[in-house]
N, C-alpha and C positions, 0 to 999 in steps of 0.2 A: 504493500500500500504506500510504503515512502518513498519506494521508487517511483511509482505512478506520478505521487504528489509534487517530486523533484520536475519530473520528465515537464511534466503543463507547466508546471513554473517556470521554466527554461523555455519552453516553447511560446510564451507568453511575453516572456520576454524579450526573443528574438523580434516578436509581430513589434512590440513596441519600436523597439529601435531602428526597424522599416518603415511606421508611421513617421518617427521622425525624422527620415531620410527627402532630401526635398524630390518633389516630383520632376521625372522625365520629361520633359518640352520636346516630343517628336515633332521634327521638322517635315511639312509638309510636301507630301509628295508635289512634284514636279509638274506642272501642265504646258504646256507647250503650244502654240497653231493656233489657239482659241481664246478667247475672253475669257479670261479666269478669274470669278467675283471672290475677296477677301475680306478681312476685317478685320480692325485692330480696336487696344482700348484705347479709346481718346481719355487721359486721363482730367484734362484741363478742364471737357464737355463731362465726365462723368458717363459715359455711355461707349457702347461699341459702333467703331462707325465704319462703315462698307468703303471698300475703293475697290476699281476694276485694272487688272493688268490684260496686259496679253506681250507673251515672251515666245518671241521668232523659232518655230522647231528647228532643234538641231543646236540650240544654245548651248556651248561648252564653256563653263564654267572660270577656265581659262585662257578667253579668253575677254576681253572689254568692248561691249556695247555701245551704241549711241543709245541715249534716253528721249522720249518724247514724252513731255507730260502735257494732258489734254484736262482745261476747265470746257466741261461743259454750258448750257444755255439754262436761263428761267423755267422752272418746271421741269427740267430735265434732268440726268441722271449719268453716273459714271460708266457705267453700261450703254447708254444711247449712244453717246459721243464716238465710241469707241464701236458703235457698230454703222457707223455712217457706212452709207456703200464704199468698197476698197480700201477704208482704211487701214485696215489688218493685214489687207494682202499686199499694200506699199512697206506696209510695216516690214512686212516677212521679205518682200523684196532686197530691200532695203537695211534690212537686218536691225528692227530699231526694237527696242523693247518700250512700250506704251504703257502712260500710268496714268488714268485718269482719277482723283481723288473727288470727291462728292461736295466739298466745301461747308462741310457742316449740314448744311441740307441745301432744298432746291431753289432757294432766294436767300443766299448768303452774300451774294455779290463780290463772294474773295478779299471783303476786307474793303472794297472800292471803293466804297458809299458811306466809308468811317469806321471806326472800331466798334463804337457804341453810342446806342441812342435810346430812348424814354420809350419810344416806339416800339421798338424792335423786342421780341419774346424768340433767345432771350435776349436781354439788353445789350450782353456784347457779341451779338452776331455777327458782327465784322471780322474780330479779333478771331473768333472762334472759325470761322469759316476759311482765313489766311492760315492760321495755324494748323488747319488740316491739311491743308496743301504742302507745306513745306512739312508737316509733318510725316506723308505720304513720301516726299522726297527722297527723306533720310531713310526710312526703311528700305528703300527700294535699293539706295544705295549702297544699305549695309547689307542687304540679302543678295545683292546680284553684282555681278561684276561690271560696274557700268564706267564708258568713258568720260572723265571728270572733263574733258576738256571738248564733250558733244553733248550736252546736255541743253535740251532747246523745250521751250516752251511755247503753245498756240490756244488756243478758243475760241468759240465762237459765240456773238452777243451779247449776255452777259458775261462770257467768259474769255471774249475778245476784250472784256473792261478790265477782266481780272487779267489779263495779258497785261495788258499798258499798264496797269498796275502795280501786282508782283514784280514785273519785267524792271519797273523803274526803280522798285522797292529794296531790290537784291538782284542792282547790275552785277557780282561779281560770280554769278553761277551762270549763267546763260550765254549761250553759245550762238544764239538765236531766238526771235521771235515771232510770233506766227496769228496778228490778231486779225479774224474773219469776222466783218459787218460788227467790230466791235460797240458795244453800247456803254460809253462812259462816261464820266462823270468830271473827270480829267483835263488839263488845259494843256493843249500839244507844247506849253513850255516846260514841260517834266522829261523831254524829249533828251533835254540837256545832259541831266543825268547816265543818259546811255548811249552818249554821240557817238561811243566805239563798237555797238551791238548789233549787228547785222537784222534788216527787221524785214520781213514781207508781209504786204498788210491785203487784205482782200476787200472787197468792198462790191456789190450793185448796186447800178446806178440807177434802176427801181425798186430801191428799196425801200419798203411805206413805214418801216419798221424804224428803221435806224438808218437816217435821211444820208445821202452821199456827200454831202455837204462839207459836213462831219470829216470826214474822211479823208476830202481834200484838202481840211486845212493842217490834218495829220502831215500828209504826202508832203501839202506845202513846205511844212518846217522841217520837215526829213533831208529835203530840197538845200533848203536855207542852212542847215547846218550841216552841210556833205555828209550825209551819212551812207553806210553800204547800205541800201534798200532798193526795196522793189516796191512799185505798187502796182495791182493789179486791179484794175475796176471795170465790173463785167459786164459788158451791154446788153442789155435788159436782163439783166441782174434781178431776182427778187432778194428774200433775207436768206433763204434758203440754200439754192441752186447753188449759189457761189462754195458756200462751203464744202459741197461736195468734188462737183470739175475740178474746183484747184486745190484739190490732195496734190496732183502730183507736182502740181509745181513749187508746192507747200517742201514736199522732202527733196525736188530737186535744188530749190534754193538753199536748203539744209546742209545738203552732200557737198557744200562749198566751200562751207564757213565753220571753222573747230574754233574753242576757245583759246587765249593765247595767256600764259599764266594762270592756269584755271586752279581750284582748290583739288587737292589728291581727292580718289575716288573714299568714302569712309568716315570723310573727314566733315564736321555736323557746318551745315549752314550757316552761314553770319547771320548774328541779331539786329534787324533792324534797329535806328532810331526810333524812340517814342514818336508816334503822328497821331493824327486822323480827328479832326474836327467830327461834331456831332454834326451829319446830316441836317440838311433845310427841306429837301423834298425827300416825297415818299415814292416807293417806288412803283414804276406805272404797271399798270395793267398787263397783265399777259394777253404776245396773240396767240392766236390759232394755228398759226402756220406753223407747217413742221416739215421736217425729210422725213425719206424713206429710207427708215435703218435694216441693215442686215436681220435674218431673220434671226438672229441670238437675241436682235430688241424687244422689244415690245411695249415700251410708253412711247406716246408722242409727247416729242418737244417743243416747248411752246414758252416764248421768247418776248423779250420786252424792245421796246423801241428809246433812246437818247433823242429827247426833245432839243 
C-alpha cells in the first residue's frame, strides 16, 4: 500500500511540474498561392485582430522578398483588397509577399483623419487603426524573410489616404508608394517630407467619388519638387476601374525602385513624432460602388469620396 501511495505521489508530481512548464507556441503551418487570413492580439485595442497575407508559392525561407502592404477602402476589408482581380497572380509573378492589415476596423482611416476624436467609438480610432498597420509590419517582418530595402506601400481610397499618410508619417521604411483615387484629408505640402520616395499615384478622371482635381494638385507638387513619380490618370476612369488595370503598372513601377539605406530586415519600425489634431469633419458617407474581387472575396467594397 506505501508503494502505491509513493508511486501517485510521484506521478503527481511529475503532472505538476509539466503544468508548470510554459506552453509550446507551434508555429503555423505554411500556406502559400492563396490569401491566407490570420490574427494577432492587438494588445493596445485589447482584442484579436484579423490581417490577410498571401506569400508567393515556392517561398524559401532563405531567401528575401519584396513586401507589399495593401490598406484597403471604407467598408472594406483585408481580404477584399487583396482579392482584387490579378492581384495575387502579379504578386506571385513578381515574387512579392502581400500584407494587407485591416486598420483596426472598416472606417479607421489609418490614423489620417487624427488620432482621436469625441466622435469617434473608440475615441482613439486613428491611433488605433495606424498602429495596426505598422503593427502588421513588424510581424510580417519578423516571421518572413523580407527585403528591408523593397518594402512598398499602396491603397486604394480610403486607403490611398492612408498611403499619403503612413507614407509621409515613416519616410524611412518605404521603398515606394502606390496611392489609387486616394481620399485624403492631407495638403500635397507633406509631399516635402518624402521628396526622395519614389510615388505612382493612380487616379480617374471620372471619378464622382474622389474628384480628379485632387489628384492633380498631388501630381502638380510631385512636379514642383522633382520627385521620381508617375502619375497615371485614366480616361474615363470611374473610383473603381483604375484600381484594378493599373496593378500592373503599380508593380512595374515597383521593380524599379529599392530603398537606399533602408533599416535591416527585423529591425522594429521608427516611432513617429507625437501629431494628429482632432478632426473638424466627419467622415462622409459611403458609396456603393465596388470591384469585382477574386472569388476568395466576398464583401463589396464600398468607398468614401475627398470633398
Amino acid at each position: 500500500m506505501k508503494f502505491v501511495v509513493a508511486t501517485i505521489t510521484i506521478l503527481l508530481g511529475l503532472q505538476s511540474l509539466r503544468a508548470d512548464e510554459p506552453a509550446k507556441t507551434e508555429k503555423p503551418e505554411l500556406i502559400t498561392g492563396k490569401i491566407w487570413m490570420r490574427s494577432y492580439d492587438f494588445k493596445e485595442a485589447e482584442k484579436e485582430m484579423e490581417y490577410a497575407l498571401y506569400i508567393p508559392e515556392g517561398y524559401d525561407a532563405k531567401k528575401s522578398y519584396p513586401l507589399m502592404v495593401a490598406l484597403h477602402g471604407l467598408n472594406s476589408n483585408p481580404r477584399q483588397i487583396l482579392g482584387y482581380p490579378g492581384f495575387t497572380t502579379l504578386a506571385q509573378k513578381y515574387g512579392y509577399i502581400l500584407a494587407a492589415p485591416f486598420g483596426y476596423n472598416k472606417k479607421g482611416w489609418y490614423g489620417g483623419r487624427g488620432q482621436t476624436s469625441r466622435r469617434w467609438d473608440p475615441t482613439n480610432l486613428g491611433e488605433l487603426s495606424e498602429k495596426d498597420v505598422m503593427n502588421v509590419l513588424q510581424l510580417v517582418r519578423d516571421e518572413f524573410n523580407v527585403d528591408s530595402k523593397r518594402i512598398y506601400l499602396m491603397g486604394h481610397s480610403m486607403g490611398g489616404g492612408g498611403t499619403w499618410h503612413i507614407g509621409t508619417k515613416f519616410p524611412d521604411i518605404w521603398a515606394g508608394l502606390a496611392p489609387i483615387a486616394p481620399a485624403t484629408f492631407l495638403s500635397p505640402d507633406n509631399l516635402k517630407k518624402i521628396e526622395s520616395t519614389p510615388v505612382i499615384l493612380v487616379q480617374g478622371d471620372k471619378d464622382r467619388l474622389v474628384p480628379v482635381q485632387a489628384a492633380r494638385r498631388w501630381a502638380s507638387k510631385m512636379e514642383e519638387l522633382e520627385m521620381t513619380h508617375e502619375y497615371i490618370e485614366v480616361k474615363d476612369g470611374n473610383h473603381i476601374v483604375p484600381a484594378i488595370t493599373q496593378l500592373p503598372a503599380i508593380f512595374e513601377f515597383f521593380a524599379k525602385h529599392t530603398k537606399k539605406d533602408a533599416p535591416k530586415t527585423g529591425e522594429e519600425s521608427p516611432k513617429p513624432d507625437k501629431e494628429s489634431p482632432e478632426p473638424d469633419k466627419e467622415s462622409p458617407e459611403p458609396a456603393k460602388e465596388s470591384p469585382e474581387p477574386d472569388k476568395e472575396s466576398s464583401e463589396s467594397a464600398k468607398e468614401s469620396p475627398r470633398n
